[in-house]
C-alpha positions as CSV (number, residue, x, y, z in Angstrom):
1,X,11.7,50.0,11.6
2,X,15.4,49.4,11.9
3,X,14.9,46.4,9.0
4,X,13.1,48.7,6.7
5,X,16.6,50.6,6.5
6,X,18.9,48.5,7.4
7,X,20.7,49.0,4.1
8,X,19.9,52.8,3.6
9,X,21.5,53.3,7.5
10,X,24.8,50.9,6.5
11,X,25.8,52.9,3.1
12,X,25.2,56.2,4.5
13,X,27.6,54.8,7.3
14,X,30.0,53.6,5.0
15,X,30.1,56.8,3.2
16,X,30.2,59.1,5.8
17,X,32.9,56.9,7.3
18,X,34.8,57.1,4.3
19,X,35.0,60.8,3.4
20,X,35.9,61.2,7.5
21,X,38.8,59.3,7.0
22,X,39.8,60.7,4.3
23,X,39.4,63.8,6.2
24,X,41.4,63.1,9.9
25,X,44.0,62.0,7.2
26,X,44.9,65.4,6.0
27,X,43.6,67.3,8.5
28,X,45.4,65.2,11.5
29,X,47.6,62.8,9.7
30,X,46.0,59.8,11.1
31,X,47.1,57.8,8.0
32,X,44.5,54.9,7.9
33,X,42.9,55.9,4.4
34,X,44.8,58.7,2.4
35,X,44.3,60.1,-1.1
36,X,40.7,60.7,-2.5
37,X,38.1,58.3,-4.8
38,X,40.3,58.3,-7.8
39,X,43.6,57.0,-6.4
40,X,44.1,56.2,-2.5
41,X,46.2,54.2,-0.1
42,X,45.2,52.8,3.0
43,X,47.1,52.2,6.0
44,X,50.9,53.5,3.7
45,X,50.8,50.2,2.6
46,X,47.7,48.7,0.2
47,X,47.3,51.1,-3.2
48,X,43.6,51.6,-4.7
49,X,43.1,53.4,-7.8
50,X,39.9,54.2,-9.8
51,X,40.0,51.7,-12.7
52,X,37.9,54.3,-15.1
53,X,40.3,57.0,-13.9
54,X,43.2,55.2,-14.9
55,X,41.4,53.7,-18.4
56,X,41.6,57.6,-19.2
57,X,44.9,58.0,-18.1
58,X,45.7,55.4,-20.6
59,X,44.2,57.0,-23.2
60,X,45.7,60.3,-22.4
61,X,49.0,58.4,-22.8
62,X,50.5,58.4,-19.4
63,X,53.1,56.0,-18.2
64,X,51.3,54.3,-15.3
65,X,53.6,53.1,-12.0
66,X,53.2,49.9,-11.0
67,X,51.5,50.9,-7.7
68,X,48.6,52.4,-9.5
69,X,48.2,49.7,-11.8
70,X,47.9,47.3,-8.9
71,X,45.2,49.1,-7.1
72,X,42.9,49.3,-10.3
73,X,42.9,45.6,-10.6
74,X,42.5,45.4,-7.1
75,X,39.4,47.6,-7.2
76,X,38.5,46.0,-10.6
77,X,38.7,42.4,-8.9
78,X,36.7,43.2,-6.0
79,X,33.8,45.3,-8.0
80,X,33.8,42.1,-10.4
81,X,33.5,39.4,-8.3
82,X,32.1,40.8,-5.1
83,X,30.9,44.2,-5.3
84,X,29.1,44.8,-8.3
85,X,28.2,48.6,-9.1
86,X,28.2,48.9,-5.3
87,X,30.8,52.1,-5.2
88,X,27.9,53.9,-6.7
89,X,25.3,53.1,-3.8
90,X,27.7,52.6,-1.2
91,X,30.9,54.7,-1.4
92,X,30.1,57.5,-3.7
93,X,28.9,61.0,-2.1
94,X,26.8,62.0,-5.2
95,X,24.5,58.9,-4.1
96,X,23.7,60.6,-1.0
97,X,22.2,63.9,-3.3
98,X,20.6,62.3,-5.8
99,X,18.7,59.5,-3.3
100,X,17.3,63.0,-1.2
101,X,16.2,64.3,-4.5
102,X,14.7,61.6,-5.9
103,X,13.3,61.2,-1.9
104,X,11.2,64.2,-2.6
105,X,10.5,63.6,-6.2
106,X,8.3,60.8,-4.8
107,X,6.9,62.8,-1.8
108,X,5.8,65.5,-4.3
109,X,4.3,62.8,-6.7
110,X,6.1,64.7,-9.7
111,X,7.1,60.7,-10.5
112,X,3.4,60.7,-11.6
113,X,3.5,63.6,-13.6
114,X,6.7,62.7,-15.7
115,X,5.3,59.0,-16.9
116,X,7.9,58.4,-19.3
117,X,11.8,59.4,-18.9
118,X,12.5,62.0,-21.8
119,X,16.5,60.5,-22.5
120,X,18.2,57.0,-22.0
121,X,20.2,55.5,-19.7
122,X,22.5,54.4,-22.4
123,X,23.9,57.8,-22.7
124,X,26.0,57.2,-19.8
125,X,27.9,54.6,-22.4
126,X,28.4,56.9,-24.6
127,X,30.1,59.6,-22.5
128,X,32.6,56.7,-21.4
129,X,33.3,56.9,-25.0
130,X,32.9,60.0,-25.5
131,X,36.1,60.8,-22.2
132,X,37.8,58.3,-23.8
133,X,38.2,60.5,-27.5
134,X,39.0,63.4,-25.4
135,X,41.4,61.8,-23.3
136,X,43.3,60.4,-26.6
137,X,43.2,63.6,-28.1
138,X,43.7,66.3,-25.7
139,X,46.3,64.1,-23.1
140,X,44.8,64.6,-20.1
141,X,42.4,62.9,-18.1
142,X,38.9,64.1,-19.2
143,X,36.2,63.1,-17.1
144,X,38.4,63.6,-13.6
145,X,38.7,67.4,-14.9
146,X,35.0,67.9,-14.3
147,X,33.8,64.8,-12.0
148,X,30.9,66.1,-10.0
149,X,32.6,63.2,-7.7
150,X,35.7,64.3,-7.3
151,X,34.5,68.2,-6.8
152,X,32.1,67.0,-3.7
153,X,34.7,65.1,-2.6
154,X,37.5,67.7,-2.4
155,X,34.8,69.9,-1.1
156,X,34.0,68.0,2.0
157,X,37.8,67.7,3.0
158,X,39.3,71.0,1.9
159,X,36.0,73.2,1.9
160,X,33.1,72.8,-0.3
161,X,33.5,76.4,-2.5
162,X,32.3,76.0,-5.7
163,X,31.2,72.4,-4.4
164,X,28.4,73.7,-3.1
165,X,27.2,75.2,-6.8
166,X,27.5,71.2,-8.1
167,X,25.9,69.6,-4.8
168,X,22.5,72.3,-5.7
169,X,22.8,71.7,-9.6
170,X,23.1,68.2,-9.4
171,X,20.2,68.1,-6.6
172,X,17.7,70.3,-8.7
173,X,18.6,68.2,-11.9
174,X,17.6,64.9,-10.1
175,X,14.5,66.3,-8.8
176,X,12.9,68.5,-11.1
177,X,14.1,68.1,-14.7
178,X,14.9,64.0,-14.9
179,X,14.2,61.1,-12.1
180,X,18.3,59.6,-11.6
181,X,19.2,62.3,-13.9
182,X,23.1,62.0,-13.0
183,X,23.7,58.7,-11.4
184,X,21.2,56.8,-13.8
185,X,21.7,58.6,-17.0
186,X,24.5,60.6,-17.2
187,X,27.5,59.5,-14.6
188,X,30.1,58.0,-16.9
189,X,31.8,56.4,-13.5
190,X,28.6,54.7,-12.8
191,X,28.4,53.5,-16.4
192,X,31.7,52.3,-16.3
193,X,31.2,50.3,-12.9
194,X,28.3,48.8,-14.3
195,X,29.9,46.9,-17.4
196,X,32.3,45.7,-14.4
197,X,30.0,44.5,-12.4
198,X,27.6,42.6,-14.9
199,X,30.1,39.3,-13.8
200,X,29.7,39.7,-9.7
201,X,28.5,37.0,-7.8
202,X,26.2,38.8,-5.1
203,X,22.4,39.4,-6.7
204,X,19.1,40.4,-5.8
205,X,17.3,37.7,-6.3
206,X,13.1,37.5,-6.9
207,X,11.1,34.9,-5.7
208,X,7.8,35.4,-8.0
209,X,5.9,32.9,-5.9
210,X,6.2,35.4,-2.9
211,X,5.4,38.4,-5.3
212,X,2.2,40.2,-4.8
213,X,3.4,42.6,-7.7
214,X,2.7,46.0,-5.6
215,X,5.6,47.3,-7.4
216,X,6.8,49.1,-4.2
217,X,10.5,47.9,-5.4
218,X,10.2,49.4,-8.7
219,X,9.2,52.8,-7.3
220,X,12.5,53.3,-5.4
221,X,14.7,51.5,-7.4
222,X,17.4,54.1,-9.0
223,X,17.6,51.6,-12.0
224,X,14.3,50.1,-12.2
225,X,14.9,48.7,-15.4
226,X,17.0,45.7,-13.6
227,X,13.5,44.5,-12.5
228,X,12.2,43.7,-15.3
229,X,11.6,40.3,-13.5
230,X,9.0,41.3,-11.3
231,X,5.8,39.3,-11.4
232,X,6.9,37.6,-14.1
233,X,9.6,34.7,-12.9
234,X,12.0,34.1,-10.1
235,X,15.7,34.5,-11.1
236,X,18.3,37.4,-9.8
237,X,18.9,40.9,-10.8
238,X,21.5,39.5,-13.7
239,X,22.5,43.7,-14.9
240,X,25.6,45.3,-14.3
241,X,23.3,48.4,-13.9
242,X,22.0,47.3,-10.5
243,X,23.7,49.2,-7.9
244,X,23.7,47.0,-5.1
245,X,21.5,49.3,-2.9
246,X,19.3,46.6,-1.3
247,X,16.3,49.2,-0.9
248,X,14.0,47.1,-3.4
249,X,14.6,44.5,-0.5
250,X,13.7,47.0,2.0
251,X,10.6,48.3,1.2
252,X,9.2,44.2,-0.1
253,X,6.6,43.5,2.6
254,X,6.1,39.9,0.7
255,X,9.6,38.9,1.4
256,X,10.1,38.7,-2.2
257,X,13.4,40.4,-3.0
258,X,16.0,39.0,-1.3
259,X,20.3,39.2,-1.7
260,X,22.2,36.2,-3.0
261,X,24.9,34.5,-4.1
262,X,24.9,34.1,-8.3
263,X,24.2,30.7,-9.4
264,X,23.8,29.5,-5.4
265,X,20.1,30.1,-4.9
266,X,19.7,28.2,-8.3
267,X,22.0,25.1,-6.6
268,X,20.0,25.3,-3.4
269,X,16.3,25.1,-4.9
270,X,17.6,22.2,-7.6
271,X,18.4,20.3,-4.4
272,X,15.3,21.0,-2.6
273,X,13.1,19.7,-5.6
């Protein structure tokens, strides 16, 4: 039962873990992770900074210190080779909404009543570009000014006020208008990660000879598009769009969908044959 969830149980750890430290660190002043998503430091000594937040910051024409520059290519370096679009899976708080609604989109089969998704996921592209004109234009920083992120994370450490109004809009959104409304479609932060993270070196990886093409993985992937594989040939999850979640692996009973290392798994079976 554990290894069903074994991935579901470690991000919801990690971000729970997070946002409490984040927390004791204001509230107590137990200093081991201080700041918020956009721009933190952890232990007084090692800067992280949003890279998309600071792109805008850019844009808006802000001279940037050198500490801040330094933790976006450190997040930026990690998401790139390691990570992937992980942050949106594993660190971000709006994952934790939009995985419950889509939960009971599936329990309440309204999946099989909306058959085909009524707007693309390439929209989130455009509202990168889209920040980025505003940013330019208006000087300030135009995405973190309304970041659903941002608002649920403030909420949680400070009190969730008007929080609360984007945590139930965001939730209803997800599960009755579009399935991964926000974090698959809309979320310019997730688009952003995900043009990052098309270079990473850890993949899922699908072994077509295991495949009994039940499609289980494609049901609860949040960007089922990444598998287009499935049944078809082995070879990894190659798009930036995957988020790293591991739950295609979960729920494969055929053993079929496995994590890898880029270009490793290829090495390994050119050896065996």
């Amino acid at each position: 039962m554990i290894k069903k969830y074994r991935f579901l149980i470690a991000r919801r750890f990690t971000q729970i873990s997070l946002m409490i430290l984040y927390t004791i660190a204001n509230i107590y002043g137990i200093k081991i992770l201080m700041g918020n998503l956009s721009s933190s430091l952890v232990l007084e000594t090692i800067p992280l900074s949003d890279p998309y937040a600071v792109s805008q910051m850019l844009f808006a024409g802000a001279v940037l210190s050198l500490d801040v520059i330094i933790g976006a290519l450190i997040i930026t370096l990690f998401y790139m080779i390691i990570g992937g679009r992980a942050f949106c899976s594993w660190v971000c708080p709006v994952n934790i909404i939009t995985d419950f609604a889509n939960y009971l989109r599936r329990k309440l089969g309204f999946n099989q009543i909306q058959k085909k998704q009524p707007a693309s996921r390439n929209m989130r592209y455009w509202v990168i570009a889209l920040s980025f004109i505003i940013s330019f234009f208006m000087g300030v920083t135009a995405f973190e000014l309304i970041s659903p992120v941002s608002m649920i994370q403030r909420g949680i450490i400070f009190g969730l006020g008007f929080g609360w109004a984007t945590i139930v809009i965001i939730f209803l959104f997800d599960l009755f208008v579009l399935k991964n409304g926000w974090c698959g479609h809309i979320c310019p932060l997730g688009g952003f990660y995900s043009l990052i993270g098309r270079f990473s070196l850890i993949r899922v990886h699908h072994n077509a000879q295991k495949c009994t093409a039940c499609m289980k993985c494609k049901e609860i992937c949040p960007e089922n598009q990444v598998l287009h594989m499935v049944t078809k040939t082995s070879m990894p999850v190659l798009s930036g769009e995957c988020t790293n979640c591991g739950r295609c692996v979960e729920v494969c009973e055929d053993d079929a969908l496995n994590f890898s290392i880029k270009n490793l798994k290829k090495e390994k079976e050119n050896e065996v044959r």
